[in-house]
PDB file of N, CA, C and O in Angstrom:
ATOM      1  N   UNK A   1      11.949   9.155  11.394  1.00  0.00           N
ATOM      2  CA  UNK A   1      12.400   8.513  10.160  1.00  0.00           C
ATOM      3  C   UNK A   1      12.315   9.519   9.034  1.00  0.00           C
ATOM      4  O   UNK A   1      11.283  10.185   8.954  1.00  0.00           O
ATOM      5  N   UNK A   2      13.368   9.720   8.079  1.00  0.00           N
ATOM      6  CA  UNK A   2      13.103  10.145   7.308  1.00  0.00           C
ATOM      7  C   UNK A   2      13.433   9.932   5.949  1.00  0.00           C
ATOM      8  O   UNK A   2      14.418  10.117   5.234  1.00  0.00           O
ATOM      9  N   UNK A   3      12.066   9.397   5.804  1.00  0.00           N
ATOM     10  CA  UNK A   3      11.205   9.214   4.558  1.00  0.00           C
ATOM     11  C   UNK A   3      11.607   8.933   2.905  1.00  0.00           C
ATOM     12  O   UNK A   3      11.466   8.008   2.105  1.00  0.00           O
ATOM     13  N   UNK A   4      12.339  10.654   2.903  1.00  0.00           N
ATOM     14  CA  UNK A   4      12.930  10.812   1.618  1.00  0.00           C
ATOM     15  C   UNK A   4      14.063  10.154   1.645  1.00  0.00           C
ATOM     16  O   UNK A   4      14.249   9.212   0.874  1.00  0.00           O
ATOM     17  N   UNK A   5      14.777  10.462   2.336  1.00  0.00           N
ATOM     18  CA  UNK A   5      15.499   9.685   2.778  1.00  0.00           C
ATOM     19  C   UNK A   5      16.003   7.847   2.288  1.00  0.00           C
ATOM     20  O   UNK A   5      16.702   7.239   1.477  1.00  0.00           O
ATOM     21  N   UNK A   6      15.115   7.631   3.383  1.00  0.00           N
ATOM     22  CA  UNK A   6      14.777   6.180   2.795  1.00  0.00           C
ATOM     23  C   UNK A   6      14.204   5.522   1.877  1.00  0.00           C
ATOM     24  O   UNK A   6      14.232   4.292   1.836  1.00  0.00           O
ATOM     25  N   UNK A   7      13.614   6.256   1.027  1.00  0.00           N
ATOM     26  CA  UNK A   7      13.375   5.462  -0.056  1.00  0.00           C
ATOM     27  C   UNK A   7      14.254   5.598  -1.335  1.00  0.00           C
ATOM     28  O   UNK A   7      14.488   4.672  -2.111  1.00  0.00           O
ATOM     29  N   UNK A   8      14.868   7.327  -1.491  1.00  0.00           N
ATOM     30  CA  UNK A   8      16.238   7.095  -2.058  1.00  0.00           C
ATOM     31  C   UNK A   8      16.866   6.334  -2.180  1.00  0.00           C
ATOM     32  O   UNK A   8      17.119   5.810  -3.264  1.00  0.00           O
ATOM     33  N   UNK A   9      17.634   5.810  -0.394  1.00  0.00           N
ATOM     34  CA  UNK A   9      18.472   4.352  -0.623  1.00  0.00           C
ATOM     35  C   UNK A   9      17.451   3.002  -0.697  1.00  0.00           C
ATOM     36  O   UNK A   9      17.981   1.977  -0.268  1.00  0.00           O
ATOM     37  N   UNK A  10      16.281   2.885  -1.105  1.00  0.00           N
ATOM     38  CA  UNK A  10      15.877   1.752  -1.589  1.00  0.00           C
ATOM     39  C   UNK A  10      16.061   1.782  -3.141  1.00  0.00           C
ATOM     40  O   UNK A  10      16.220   0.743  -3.783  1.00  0.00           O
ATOM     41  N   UNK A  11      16.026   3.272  -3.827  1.00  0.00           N
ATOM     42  CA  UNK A  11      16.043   3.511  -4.990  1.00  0.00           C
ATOM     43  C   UNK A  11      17.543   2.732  -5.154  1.00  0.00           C
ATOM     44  O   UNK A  11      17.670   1.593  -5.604  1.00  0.00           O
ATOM     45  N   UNK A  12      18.557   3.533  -4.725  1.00  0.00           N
ATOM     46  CA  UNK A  12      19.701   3.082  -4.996  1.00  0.00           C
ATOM     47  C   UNK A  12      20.163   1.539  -4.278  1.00  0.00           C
ATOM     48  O   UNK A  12      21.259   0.999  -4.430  1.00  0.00           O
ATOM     49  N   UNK A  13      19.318   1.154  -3.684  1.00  0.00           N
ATOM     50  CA  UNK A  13      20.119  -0.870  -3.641  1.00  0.00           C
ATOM     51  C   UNK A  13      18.699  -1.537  -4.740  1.00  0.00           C
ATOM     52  O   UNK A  13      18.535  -2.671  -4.289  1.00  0.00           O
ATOM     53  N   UNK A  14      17.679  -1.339  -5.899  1.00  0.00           N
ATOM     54  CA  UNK A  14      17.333  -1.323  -6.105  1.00  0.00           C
ATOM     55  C   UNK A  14      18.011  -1.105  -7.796  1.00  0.00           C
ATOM     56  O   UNK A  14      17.632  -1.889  -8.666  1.00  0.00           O
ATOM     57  N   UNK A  15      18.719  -0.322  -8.041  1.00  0.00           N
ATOM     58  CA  UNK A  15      20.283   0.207  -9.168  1.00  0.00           C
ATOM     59  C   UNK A  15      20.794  -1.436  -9.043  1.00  0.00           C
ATOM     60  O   UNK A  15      20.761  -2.434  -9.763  1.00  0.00           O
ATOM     61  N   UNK A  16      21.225  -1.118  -7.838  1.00  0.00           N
ATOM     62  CA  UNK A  16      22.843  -1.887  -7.646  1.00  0.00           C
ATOM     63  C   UNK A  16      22.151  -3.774  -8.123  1.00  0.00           C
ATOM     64  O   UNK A  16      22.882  -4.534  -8.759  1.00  0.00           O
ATOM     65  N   UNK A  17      20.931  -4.144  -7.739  1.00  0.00           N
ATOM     66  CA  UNK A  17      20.840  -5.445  -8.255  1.00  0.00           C
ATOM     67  C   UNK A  17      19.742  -4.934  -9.948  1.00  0.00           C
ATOM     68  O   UNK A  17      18.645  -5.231 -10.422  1.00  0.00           O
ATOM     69  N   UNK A  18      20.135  -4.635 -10.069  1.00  0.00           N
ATOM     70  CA  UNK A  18      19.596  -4.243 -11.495  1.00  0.00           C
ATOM     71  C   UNK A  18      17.869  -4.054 -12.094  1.00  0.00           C
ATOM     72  O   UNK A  18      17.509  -4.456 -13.200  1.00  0.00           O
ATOM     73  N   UNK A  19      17.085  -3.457 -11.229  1.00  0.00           N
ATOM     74  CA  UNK A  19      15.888  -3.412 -11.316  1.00  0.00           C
ATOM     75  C   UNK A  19      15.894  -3.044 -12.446  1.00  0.00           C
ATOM     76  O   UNK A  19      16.661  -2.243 -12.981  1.00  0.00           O
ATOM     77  N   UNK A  20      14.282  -4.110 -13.257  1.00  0.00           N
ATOM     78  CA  UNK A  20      14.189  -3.766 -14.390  1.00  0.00           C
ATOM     79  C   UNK A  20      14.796  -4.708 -15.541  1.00  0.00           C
ATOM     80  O   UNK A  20      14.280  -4.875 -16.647  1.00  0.00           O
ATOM     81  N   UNK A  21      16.069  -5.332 -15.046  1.00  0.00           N
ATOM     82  CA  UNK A  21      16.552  -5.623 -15.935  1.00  0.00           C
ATOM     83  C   UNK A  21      15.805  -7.411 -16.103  1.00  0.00           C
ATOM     84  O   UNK A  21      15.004  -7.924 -15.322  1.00  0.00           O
ATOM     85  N   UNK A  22      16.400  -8.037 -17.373  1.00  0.00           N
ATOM     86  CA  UNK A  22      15.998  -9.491 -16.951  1.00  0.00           C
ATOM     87  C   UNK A  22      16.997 -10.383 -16.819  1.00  0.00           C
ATOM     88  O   UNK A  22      18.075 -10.002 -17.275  1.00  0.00           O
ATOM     89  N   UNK A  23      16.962 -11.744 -16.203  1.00  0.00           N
ATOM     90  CA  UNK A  23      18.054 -12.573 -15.997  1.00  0.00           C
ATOM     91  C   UNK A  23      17.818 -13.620 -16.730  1.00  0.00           C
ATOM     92  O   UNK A  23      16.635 -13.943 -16.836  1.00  0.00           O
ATOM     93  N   UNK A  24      19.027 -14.579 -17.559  1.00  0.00           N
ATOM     94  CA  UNK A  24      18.592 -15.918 -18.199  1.00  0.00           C
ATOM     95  C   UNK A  24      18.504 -16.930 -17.284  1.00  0.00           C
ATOM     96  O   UNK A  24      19.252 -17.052 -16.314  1.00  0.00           O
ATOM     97  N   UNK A  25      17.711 -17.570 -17.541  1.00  0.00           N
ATOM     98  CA  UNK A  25      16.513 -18.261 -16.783  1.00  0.00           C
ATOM     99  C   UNK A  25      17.054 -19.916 -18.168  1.00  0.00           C
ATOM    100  O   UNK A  25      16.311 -20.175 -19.115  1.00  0.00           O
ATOM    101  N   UNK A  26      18.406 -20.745 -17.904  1.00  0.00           N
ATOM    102  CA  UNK A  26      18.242 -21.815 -18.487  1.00  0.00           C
ATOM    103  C   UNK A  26      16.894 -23.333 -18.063  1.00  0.00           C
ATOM    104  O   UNK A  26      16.586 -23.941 -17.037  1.00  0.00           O
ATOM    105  N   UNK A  27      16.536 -23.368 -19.267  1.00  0.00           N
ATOM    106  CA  UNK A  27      15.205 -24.372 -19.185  1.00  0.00           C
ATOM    107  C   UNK A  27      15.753 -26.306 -19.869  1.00  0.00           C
ATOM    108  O   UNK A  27      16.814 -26.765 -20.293  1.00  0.00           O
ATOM    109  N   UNK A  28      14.730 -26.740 -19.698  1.00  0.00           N
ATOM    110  CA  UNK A  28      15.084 -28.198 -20.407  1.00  0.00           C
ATOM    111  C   UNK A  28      15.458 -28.370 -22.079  1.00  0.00           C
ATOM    112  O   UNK A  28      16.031 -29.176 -22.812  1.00  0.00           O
ATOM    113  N   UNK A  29      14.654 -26.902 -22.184  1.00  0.00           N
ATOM    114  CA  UNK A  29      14.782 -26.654 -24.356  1.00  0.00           C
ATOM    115  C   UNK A  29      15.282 -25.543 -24.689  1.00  0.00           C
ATOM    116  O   UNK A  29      14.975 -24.980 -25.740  1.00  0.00           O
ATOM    117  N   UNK A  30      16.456 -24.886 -23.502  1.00  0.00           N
ATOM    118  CA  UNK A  30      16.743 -23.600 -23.366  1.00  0.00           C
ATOM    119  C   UNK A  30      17.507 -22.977 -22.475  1.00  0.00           C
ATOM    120  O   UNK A  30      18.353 -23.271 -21.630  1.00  0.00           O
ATOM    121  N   UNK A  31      16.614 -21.403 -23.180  1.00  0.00           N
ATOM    122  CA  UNK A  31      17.085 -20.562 -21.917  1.00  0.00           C
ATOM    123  C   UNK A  31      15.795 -19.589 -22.440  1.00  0.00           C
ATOM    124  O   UNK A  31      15.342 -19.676 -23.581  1.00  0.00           O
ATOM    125  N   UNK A  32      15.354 -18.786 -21.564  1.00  0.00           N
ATOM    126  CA  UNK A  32      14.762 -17.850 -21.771  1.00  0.00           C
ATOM    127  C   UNK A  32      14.814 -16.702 -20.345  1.00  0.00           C
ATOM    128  O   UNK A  32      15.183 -16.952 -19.198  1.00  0.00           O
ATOM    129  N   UNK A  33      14.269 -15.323 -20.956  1.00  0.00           N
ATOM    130  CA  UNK A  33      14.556 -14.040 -20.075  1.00  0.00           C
ATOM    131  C   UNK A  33      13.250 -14.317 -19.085  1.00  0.00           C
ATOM    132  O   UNK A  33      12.142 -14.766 -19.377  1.00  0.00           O
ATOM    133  N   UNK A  34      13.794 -13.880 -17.795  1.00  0.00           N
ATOM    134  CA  UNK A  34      13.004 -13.669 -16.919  1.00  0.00           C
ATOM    135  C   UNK A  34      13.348 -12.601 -15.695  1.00  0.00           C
ATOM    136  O   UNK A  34      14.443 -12.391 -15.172  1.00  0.00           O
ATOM    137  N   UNK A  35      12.158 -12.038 -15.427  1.00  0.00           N
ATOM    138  CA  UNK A  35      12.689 -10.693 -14.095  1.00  0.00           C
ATOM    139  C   UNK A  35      12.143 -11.126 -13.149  1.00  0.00           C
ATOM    140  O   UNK A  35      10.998 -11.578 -13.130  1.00  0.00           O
ATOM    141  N   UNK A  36      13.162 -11.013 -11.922  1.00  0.00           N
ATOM    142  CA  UNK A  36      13.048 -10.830 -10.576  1.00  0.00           C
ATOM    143  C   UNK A  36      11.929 -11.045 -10.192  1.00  0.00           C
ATOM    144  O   UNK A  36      11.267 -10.691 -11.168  1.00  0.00           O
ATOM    145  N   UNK A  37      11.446 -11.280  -9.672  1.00  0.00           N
ATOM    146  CA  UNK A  37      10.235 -11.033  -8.303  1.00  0.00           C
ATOM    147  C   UNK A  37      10.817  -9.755  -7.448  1.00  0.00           C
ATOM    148  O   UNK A  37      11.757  -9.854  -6.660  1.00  0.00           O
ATOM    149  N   UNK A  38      10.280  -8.836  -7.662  1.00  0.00           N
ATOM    150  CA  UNK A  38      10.400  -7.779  -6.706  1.00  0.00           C
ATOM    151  C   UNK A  38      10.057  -8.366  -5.411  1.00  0.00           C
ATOM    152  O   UNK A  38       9.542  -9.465  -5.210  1.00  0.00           O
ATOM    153  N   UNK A  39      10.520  -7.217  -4.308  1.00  0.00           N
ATOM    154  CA  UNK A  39      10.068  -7.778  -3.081  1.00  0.00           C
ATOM    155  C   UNK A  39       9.834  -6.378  -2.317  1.00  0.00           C
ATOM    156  O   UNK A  39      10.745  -5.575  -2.115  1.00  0.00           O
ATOM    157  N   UNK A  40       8.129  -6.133  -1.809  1.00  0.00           N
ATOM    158  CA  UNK A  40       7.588  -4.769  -1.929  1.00  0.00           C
ATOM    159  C   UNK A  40       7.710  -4.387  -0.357  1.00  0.00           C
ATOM    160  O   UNK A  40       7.617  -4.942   0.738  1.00  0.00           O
ATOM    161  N   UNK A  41       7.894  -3.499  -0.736  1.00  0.00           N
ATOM    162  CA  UNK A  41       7.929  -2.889   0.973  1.00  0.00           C
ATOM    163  C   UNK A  41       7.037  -1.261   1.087  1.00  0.00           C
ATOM    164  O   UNK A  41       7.406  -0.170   0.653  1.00  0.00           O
ATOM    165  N   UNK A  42       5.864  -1.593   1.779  1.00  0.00           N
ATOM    166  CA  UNK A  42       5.443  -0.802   2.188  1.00  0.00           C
ATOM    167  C   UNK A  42       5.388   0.346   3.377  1.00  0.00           C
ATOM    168  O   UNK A  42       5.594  -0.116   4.500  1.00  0.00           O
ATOM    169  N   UNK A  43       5.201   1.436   3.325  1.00  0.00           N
ATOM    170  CA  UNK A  43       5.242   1.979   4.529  1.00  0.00           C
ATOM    171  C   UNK A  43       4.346   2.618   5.001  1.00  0.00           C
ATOM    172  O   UNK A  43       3.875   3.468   4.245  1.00  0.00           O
ATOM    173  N   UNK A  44       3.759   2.510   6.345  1.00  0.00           N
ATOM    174  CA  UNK A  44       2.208   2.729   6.903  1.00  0.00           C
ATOM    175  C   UNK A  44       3.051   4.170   8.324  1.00  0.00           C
ATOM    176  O   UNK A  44       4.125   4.546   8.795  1.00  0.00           O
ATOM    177  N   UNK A  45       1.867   4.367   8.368  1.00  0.00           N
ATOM    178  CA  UNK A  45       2.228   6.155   9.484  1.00  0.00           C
ATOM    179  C   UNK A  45       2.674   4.981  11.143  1.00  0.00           C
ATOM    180  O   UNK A  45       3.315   5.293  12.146  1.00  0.00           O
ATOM    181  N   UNK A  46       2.095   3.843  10.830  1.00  0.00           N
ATOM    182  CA  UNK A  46       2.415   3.228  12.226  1.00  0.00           C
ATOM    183  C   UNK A  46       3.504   1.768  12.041  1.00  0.00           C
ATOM    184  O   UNK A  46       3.806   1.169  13.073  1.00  0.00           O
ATOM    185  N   UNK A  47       4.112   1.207  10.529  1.00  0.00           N
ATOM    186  CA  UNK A  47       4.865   0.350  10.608  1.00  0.00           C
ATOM    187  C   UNK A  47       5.336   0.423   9.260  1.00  0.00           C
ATOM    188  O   UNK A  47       5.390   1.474   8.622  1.00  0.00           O
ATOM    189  N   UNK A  48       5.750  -0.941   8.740  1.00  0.00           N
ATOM    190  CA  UNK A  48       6.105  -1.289   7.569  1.00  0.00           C
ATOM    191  C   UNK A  48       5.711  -2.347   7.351  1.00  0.00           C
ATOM    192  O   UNK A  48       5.796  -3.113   8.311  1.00  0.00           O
ATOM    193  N   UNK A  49       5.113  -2.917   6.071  1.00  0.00           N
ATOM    194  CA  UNK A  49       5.077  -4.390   5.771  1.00  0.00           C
ATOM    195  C   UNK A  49       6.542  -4.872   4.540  1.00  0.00           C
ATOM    196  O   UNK A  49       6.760  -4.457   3.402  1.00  0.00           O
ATOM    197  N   UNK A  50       7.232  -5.789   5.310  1.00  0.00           N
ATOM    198  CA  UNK A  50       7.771  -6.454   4.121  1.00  0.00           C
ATOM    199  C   UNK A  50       7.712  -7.761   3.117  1.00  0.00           C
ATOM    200  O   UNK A  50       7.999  -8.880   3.542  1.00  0.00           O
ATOM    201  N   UNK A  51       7.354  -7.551   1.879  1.00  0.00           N
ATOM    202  CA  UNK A  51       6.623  -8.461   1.051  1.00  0.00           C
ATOM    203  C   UNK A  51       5.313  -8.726   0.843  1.00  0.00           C
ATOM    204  O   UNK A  51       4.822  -8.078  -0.081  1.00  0.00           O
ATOM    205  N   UNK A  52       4.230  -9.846   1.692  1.00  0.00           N
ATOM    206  CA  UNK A  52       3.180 -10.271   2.026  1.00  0.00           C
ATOM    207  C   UNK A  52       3.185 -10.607   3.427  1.00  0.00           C
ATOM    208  O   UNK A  52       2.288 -11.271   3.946  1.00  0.00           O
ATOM    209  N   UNK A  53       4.274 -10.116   4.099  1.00  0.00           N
ATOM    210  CA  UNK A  53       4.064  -9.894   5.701  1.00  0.00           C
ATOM    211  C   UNK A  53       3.266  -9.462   6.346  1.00  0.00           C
ATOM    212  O   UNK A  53       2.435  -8.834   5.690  1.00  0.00           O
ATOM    213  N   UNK A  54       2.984  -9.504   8.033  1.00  0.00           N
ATOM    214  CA  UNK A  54       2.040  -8.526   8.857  1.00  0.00           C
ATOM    215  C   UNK A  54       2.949  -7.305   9.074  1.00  0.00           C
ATOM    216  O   UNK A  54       4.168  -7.155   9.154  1.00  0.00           O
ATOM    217  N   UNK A  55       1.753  -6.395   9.147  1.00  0.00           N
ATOM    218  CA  UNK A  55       2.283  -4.970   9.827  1.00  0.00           C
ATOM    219  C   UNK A  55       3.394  -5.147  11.041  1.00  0.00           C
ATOM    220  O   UNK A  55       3.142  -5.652  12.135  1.00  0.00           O
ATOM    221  N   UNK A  56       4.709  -4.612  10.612  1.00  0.00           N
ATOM    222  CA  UNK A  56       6.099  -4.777  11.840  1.00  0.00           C
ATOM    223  C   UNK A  56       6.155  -3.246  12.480  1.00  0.00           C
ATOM    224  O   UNK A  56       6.785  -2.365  11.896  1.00  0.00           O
ATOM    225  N   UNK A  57       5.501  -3.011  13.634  1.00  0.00           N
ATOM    226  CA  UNK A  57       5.673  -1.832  14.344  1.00  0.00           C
ATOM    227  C   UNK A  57       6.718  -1.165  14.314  1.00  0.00           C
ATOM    228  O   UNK A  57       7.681  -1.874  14.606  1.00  0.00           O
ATOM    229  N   UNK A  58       7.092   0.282  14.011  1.00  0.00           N
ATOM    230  CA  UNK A  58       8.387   1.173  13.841  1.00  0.00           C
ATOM    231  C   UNK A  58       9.139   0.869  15.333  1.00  0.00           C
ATOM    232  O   UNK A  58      10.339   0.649  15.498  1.00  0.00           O
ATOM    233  N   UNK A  59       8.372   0.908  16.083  1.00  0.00           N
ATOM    234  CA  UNK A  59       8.957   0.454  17.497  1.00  0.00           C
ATOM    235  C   UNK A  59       9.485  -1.177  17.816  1.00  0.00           C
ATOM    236  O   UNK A  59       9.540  -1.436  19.019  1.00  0.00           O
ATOM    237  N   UNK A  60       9.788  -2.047  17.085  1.00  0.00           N
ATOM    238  CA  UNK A  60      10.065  -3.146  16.976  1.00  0.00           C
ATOM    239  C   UNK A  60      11.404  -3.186  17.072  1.00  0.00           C
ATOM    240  O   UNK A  60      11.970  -2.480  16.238  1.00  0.00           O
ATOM    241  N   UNK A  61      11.971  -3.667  17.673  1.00  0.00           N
ATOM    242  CA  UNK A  61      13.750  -3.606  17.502  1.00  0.00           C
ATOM    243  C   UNK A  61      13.832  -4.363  16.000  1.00  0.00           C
ATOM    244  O   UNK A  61      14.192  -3.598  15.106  1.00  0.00           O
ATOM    245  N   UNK A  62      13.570  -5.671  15.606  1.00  0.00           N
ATOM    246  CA  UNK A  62      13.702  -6.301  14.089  1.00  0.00           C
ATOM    247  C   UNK A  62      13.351  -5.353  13.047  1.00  0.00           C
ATOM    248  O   UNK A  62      13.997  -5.438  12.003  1.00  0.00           O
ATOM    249  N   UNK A  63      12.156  -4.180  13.163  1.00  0.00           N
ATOM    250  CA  UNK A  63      11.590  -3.364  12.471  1.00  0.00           C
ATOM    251  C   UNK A  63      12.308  -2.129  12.375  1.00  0.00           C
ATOM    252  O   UNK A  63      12.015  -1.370  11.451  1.00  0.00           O
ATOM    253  N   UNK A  64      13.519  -1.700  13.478  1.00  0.00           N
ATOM    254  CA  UNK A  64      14.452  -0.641  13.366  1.00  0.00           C
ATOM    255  C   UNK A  64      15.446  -0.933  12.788  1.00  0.00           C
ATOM    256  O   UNK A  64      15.888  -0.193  11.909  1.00  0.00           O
ATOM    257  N   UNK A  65      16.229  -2.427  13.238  1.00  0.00           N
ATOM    258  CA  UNK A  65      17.553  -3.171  12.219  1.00  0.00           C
ATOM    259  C   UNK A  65      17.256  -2.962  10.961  1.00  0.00           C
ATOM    260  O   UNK A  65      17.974  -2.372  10.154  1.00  0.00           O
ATOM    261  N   UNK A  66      15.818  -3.603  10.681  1.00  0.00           N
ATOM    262  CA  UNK A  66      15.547  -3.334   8.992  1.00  0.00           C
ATOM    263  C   UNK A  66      16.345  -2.169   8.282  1.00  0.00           C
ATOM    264  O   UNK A  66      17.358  -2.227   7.585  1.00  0.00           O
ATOM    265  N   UNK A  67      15.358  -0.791   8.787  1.00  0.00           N
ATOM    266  CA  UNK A  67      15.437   0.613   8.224  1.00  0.00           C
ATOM    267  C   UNK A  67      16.586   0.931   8.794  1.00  0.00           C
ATOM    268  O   UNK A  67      16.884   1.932   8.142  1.00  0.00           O
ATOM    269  N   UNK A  68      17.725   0.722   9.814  1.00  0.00           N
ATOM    270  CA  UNK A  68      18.685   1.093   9.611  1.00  0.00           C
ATOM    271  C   UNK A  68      19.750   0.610   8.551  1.00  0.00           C
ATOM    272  O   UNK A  68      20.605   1.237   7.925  1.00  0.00           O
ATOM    273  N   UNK A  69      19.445  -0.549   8.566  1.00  0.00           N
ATOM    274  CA  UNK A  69      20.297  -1.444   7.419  1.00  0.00           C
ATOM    275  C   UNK A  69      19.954  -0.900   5.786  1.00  0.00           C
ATOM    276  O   UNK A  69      20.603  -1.262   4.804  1.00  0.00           O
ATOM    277  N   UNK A  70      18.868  -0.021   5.758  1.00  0.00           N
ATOM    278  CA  UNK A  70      18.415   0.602   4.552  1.00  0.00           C
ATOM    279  C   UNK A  70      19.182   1.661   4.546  1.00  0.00           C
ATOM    280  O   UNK A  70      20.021   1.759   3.650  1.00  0.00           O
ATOM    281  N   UNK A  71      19.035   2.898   5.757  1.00  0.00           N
ATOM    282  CA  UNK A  71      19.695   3.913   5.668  1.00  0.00           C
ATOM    283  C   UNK A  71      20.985   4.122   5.834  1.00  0.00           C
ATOM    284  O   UNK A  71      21.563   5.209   5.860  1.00  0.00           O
ATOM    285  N   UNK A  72      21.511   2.867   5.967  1.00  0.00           N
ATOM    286  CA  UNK A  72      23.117   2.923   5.870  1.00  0.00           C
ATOM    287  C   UNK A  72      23.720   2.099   4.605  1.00  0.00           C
ATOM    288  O   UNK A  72      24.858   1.646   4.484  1.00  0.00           O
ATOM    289  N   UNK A  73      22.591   2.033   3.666  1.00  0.00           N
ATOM    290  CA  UNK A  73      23.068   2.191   2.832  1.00  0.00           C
ATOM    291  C   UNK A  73      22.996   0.316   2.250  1.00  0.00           C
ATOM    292  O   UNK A  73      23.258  -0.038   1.100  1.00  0.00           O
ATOM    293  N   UNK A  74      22.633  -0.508   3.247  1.00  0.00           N
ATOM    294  CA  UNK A  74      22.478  -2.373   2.826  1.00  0.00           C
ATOM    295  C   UNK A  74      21.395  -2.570   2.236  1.00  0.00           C
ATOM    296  O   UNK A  74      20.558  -1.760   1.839  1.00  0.00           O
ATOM    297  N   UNK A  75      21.439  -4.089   2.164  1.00  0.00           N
ATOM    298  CA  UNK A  75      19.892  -4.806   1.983  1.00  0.00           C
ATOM    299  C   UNK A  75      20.091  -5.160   3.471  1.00  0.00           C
ATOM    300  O   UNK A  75      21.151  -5.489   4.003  1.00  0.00           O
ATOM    301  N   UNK A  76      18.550  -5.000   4.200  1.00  0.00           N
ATOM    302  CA  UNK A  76      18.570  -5.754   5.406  1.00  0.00           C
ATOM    303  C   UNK A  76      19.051  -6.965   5.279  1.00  0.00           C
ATOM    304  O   UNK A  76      19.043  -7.905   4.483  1.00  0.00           O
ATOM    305  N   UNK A  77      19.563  -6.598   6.525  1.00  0.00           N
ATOM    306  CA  UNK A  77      20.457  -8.066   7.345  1.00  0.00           C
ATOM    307  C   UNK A  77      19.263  -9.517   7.207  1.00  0.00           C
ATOM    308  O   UNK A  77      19.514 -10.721   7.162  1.00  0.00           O
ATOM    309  N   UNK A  78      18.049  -8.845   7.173  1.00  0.00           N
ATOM    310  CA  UNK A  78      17.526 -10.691   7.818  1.00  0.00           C
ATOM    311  C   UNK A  78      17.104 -10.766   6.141  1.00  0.00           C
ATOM    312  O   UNK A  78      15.955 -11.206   6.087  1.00  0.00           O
ATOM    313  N   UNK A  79      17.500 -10.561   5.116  1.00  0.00           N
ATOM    314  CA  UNK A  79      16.632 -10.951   3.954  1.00  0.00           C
ATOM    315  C   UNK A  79      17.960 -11.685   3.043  1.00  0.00           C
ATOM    316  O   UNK A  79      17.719 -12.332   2.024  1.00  0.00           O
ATOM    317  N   UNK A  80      19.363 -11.487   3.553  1.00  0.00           N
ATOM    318  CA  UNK A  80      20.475 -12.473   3.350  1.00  0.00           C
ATOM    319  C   UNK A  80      20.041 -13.639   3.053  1.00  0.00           C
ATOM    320  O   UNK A  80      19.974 -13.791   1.833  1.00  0.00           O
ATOM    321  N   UNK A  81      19.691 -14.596   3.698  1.00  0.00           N
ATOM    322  CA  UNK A  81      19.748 -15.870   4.029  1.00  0.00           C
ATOM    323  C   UNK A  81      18.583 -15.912   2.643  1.00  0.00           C
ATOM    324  O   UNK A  81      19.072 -16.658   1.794  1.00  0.00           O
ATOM    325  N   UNK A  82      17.683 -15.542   2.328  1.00  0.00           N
ATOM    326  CA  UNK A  82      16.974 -16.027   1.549  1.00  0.00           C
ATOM    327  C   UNK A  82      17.394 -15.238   0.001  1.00  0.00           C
ATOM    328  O   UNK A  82      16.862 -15.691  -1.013  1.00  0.00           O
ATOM    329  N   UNK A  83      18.408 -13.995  -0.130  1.00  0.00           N
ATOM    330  CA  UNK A  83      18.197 -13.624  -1.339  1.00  0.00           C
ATOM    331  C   UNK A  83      19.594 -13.134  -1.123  1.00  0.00           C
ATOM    332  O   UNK A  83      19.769 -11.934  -0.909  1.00  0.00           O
ATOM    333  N   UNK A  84      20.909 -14.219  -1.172  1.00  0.00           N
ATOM    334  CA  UNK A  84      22.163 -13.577  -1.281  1.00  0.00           C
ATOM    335  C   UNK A  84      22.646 -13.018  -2.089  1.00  0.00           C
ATOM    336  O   UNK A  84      23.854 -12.795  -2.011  1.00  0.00           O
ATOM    337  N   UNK A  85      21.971 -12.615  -3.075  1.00  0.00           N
ATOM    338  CA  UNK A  85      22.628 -11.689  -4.493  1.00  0.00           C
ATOM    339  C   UNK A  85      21.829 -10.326  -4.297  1.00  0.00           C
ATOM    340  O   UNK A  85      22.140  -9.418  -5.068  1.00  0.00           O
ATOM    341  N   UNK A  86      20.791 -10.067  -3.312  1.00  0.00           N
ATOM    342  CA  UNK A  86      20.118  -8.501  -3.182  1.00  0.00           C
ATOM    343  C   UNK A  86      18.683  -8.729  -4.016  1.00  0.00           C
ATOM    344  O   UNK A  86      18.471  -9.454  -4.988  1.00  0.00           O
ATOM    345  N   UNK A  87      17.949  -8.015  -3.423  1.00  0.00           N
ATOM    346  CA  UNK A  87      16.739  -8.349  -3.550  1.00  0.00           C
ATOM    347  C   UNK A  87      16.211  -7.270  -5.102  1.00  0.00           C
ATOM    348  O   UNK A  87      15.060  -7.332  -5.534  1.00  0.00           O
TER     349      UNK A  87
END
């Protein structure tokens, strides 16, 4: 895996949904600004955790889809269903 690599393109799908920025957030007396919930991804010499997950072994087929879906440039495939605008 490489590294630099990959966290570059987290840098850049990280751009593309606007890290940093805030979104209006309409309320019952309003609207007010609010940011994202990031969603953290760590990386260990023997896996990755994503979010508040358990350790997903580099050898995991679900744990390789991930980081390929990073290094080609997506948001992983399995984080769709819960965050269709990009995490």
């Amino acid at each position: 895996i490489d590294f630099d690599l990959l966290l570059e393109n987290v840098k850049d799908l990280n751009s593309l949904v606007g890290e940093g920025m805030s979104e209006i957030e309409h309320t019952a007396r309003g609207a007010r600004l609010r940011r994202p919930e990031p969603l953290p991804l760590t990386l260990y010499r023997n896996g990755i955790v994503v979010g508040h997950g358990a350790l997903r072994p580099y050898q995991h087929p679900a744990t390789q889809q991930c980081l390929q879906d990073i290094m080609d440039g997506f948001f992983p495939s399995e984080l769709q269903p819960r965050f269709p605008d990009g995490v």
